[in-house]
ZAVO-470617 format. One record per atom (N, C-alpha, C): x, y, z. Coordinates in steps of 0.001 Angstrom, whole numbers, padded with zeros to 6 digits, always signed. Each point is the difference from the previous one (the first is absolute). Example, Ala and Ser with C-alpha at 12.3 -4.5 7.8 and 13.67 -1.06 7.14 Angstrom:
BEGIN
+013190-005690+007800 -000890+001190+000000 +000900+001200+000000 -000350+001050-000720 +000820+001190+000060 -000770+001090+000730 
***
This chain:
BEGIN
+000847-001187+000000 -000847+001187+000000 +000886+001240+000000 -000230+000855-000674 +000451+001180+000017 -000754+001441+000275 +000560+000601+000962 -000659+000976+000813 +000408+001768-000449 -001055+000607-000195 +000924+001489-000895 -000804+000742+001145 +000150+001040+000330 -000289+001495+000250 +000281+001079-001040 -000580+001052-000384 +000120+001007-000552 -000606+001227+000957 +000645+001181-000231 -000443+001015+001012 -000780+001315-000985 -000276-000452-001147 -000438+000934-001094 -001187-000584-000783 -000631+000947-000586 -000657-000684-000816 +000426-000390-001138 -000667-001064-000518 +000799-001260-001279 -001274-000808-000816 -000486+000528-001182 -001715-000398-000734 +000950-001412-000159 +000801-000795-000336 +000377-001003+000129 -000330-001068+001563 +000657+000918+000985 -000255-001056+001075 -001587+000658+000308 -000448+000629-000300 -001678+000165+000137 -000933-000982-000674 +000857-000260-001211 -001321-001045-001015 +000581-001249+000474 +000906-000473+000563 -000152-001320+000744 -000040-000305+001494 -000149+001546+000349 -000262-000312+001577 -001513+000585+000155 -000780+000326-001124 -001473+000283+000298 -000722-001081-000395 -000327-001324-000917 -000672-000732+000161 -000530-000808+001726 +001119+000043+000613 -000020-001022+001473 -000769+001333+000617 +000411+001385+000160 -000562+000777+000283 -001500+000224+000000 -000441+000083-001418 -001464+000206-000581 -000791-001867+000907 +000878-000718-000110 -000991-001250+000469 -000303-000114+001706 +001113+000899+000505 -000007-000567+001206 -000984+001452+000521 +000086+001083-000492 -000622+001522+000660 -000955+000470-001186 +000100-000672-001274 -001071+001118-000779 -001570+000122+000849 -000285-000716+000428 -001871+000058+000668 +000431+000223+001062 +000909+000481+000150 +000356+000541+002027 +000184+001837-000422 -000487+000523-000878 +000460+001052-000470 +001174+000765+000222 +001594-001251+000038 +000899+000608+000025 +000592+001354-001488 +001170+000651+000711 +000349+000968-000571 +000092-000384-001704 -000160+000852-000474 +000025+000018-001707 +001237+000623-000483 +000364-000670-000843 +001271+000379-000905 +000332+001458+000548 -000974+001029-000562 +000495+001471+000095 +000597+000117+001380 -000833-000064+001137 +000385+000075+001406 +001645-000693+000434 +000176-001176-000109 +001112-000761-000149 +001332+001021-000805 -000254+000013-000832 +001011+000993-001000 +000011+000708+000934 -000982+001192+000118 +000022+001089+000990 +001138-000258+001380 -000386-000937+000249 +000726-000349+001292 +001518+000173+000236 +000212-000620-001439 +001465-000157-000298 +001069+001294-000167 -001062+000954+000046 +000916+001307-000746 -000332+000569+001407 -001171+000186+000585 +000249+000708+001349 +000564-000448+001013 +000133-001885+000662 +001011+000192+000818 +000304-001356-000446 +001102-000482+001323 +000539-001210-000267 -000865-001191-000064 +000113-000828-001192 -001090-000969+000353 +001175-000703-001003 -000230-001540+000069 +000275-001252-000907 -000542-001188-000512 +000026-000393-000999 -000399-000758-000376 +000909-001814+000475 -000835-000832+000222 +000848-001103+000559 -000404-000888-000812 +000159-001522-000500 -000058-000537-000915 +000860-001198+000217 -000840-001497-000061 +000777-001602-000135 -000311-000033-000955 +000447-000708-001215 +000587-000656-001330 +000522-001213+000015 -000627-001654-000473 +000971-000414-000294 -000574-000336-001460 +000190-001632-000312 +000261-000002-001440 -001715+000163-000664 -000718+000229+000887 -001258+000353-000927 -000518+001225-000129 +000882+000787+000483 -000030+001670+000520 -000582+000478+001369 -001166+000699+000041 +000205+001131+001281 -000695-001558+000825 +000209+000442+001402 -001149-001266+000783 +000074+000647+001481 +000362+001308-000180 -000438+000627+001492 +000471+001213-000212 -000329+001099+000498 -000389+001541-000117 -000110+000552+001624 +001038+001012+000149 -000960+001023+000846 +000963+001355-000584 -001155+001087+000900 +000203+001674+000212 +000406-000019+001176 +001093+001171+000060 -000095+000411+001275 +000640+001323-000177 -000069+000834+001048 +000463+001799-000014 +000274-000001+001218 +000818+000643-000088 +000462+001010+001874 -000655+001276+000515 -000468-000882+001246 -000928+001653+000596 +000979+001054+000114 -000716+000775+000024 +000126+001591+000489 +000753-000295+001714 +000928+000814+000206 -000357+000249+001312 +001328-001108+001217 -000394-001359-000413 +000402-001112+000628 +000789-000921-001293 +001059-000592+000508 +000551-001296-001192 -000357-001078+000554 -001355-000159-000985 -000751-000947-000312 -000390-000245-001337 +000500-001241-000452 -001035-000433-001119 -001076-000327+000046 -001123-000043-000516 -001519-000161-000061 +000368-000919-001535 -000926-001010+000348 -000377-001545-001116 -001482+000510-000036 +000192+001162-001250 -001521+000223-000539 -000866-001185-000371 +000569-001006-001510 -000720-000514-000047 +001085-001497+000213 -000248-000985-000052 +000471-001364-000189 -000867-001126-000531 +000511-001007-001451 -001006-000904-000164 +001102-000838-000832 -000365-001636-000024 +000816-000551-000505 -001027-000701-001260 +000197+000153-001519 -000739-000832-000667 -000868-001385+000540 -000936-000087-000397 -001106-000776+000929 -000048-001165-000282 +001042-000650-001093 +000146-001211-000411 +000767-000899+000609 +001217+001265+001001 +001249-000362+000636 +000115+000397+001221 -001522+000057+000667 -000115+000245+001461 -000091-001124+000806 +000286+000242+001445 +000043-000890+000725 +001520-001149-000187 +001448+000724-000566 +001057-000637-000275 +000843+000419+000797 -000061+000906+000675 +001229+001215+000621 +000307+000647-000846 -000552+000857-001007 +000568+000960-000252 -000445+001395+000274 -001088-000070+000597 -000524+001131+000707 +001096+000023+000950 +000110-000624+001282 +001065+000002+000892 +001688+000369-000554 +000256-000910-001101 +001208+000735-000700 +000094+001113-000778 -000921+000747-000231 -000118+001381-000645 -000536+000737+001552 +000242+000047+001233 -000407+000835+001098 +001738-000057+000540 +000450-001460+000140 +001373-000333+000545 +000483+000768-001089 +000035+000393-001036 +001052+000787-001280 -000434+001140+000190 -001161+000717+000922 -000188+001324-000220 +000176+000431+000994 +000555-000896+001152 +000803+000236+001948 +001408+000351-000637 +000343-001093-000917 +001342+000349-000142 +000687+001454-000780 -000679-000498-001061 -000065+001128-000709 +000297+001814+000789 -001360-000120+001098 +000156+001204+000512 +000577+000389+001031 +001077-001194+000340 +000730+000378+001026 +001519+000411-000712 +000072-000849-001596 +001015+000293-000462 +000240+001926-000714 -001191+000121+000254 -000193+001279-000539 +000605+001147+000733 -000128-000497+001395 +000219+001063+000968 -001022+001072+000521 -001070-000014-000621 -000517+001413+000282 -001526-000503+001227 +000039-001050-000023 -001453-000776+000782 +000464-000778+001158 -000692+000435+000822 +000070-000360+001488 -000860-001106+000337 -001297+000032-001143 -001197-000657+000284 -000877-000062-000873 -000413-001493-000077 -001295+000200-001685 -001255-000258+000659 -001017+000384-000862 -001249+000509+000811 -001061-000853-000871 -001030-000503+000055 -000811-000503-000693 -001425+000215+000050 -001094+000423-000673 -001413-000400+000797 -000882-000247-000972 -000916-001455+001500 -000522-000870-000492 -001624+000307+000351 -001114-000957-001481 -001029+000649+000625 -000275-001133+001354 -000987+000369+000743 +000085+000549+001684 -001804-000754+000316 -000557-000584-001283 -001295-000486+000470 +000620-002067+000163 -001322-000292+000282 +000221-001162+000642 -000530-001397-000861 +000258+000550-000672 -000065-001344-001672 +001213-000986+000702 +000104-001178-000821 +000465-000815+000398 +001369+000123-001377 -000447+000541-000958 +001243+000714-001252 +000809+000817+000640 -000404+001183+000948 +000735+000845+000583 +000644-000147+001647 -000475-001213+000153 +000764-000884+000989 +001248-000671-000271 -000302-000327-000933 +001272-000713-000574 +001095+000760-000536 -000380+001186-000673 +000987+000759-000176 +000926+000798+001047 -000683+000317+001063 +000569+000689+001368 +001071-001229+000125 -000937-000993+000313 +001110-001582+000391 +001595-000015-001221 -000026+000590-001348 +001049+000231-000099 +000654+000734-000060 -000373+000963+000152 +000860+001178+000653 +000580-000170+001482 -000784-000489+000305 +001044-000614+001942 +000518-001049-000122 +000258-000482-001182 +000446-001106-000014 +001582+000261-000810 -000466+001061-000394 +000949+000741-000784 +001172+001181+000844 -000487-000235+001138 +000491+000636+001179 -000566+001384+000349 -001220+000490-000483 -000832+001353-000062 -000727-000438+001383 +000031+001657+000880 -000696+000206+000877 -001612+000501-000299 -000905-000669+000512 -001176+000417+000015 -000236+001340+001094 -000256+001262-000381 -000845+000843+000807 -001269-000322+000193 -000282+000993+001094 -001725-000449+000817 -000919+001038-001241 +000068+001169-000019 -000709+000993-000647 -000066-000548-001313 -001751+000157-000172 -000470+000315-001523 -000117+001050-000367 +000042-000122-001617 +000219+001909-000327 -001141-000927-001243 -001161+001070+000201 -000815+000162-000918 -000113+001124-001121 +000534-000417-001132 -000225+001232-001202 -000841+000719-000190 -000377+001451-000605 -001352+000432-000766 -000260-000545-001118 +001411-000516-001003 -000438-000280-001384 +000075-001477-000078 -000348-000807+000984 +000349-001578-000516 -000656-000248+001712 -001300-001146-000553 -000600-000658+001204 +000778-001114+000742 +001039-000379-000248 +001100-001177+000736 +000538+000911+001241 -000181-000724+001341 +001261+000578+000500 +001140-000622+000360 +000606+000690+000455 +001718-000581-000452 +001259+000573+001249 +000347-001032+000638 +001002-000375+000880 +001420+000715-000476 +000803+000515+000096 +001893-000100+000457 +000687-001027+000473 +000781-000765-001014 +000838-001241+001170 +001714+000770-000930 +000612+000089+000895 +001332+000170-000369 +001150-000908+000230 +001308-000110+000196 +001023-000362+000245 +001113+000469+000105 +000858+000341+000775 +001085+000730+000181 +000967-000610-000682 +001030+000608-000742 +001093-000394-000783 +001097+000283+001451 -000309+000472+000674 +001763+000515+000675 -000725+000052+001817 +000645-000854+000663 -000495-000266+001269 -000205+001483+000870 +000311+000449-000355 +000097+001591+001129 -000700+000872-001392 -001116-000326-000801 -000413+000559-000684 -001220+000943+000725 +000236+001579-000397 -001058+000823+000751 -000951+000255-000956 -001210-001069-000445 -000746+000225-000794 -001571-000120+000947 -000815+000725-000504 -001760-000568+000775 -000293-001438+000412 -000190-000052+000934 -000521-001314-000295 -001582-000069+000909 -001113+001786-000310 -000975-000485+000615 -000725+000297-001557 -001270-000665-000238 -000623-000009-001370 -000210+001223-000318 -000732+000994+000958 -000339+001238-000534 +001305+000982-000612 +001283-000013+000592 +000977+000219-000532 +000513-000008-001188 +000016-001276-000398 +000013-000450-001030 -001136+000559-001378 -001128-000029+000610 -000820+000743-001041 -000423+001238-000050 +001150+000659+000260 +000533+001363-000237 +000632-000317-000759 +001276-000696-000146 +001010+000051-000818 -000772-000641-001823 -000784-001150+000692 -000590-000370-001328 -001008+000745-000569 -000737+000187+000557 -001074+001313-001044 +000735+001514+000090 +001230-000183-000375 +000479+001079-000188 +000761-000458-001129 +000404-000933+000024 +000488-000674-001326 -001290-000435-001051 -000993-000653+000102 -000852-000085-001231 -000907+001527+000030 +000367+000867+000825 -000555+001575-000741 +000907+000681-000714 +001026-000640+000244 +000873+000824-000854 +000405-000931-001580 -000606-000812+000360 +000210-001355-001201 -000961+000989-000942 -001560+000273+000125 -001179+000384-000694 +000417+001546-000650 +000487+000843+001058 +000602+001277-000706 +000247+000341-001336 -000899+000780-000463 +001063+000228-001591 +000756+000790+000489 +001318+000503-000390 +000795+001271-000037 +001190-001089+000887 +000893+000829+000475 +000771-000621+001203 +000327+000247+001167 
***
């Protein structure tokens, strides 16, 4: 398997890292092309990406808040043909490493939705399994009826990052308002 990051935008790694995208978030009304682009030119965000010999088979976003060094795992999804293999888990373990090799992240941040389906049970379960802390606080949106939890993980043991939920969703709806922004 081969693992890329890019820190720019690239219509190349877009047209093979948006099919897994469109399957795993199109009816979740994730972000649309324009917004994404957008993202890229106003702050730090990257594109992450597994490859092996049949091409893409796992995808995520992620950007650095404002404020705190933290990465935020906007979105994450692994082609749905090749789930349930570890490579969800090995595209999270490549994006710990990744951002510790970077230097600039203390701590990656994630959030999950926060109702009590037995789909969104399971997903919390890998994120703590993945070594992500669950917060207590739900943060309920205006523009999206899901609500949705903070679980993080510290990259660096004496890391001074939030670790109460509402905290945290400061830092994150400050990042997807500034995602929606036209201008910069």
């Amino acid at each position: 398997m081969e693992f890329i990051t890019i820190d720019h935008w690239d219509y190349e790694i877009w047209n093979s890292w948006c099919p897994i995208y469109e399957e795993a978030f199109g009816e979740k009304n994730g972000k649309g092309k324009p917004i994404i682009r957008n993202m890229f030119r106003k702050f730090q965000c990257y594109f992450h990406l597994i490859r092996d010999y049949t091409g893409v088979i796992a995808i995520a976003l992620t950007g650095k808040l404002q404020e705190i060094p933290v990465l935020l795992i906007d979105y994450l999804a692994v082609d749905k043909k090749r789930r349930n293999n570890g490579i969800g888990r090995a595209m999270v373990q490549y994006i710990k490493e990744w951002a510790i090799k970077n230097g600039q992240f203390d701590g990656i941040v994630i959030e999950v939705e926060a109702d009590y389906s037995i789909e969104n049970q399971k997903r919390s379960l890998f994120w703590q399994m993945s070594g992500f802390i669950k917060t207590d606080y739900i943060h309920h949106y205006k523009v999206v009826p899901e609500p949705y939890r903070a679980m993080y993980v510290k990259l660096k043991p004496d890391a001074n990052i939030p670790m109460l939920g509402e905290e945290w969703f400061r830092h994150i709806g400050y990042f997807h308002r500034k995602s929606f922004q036209r201008g910069s």
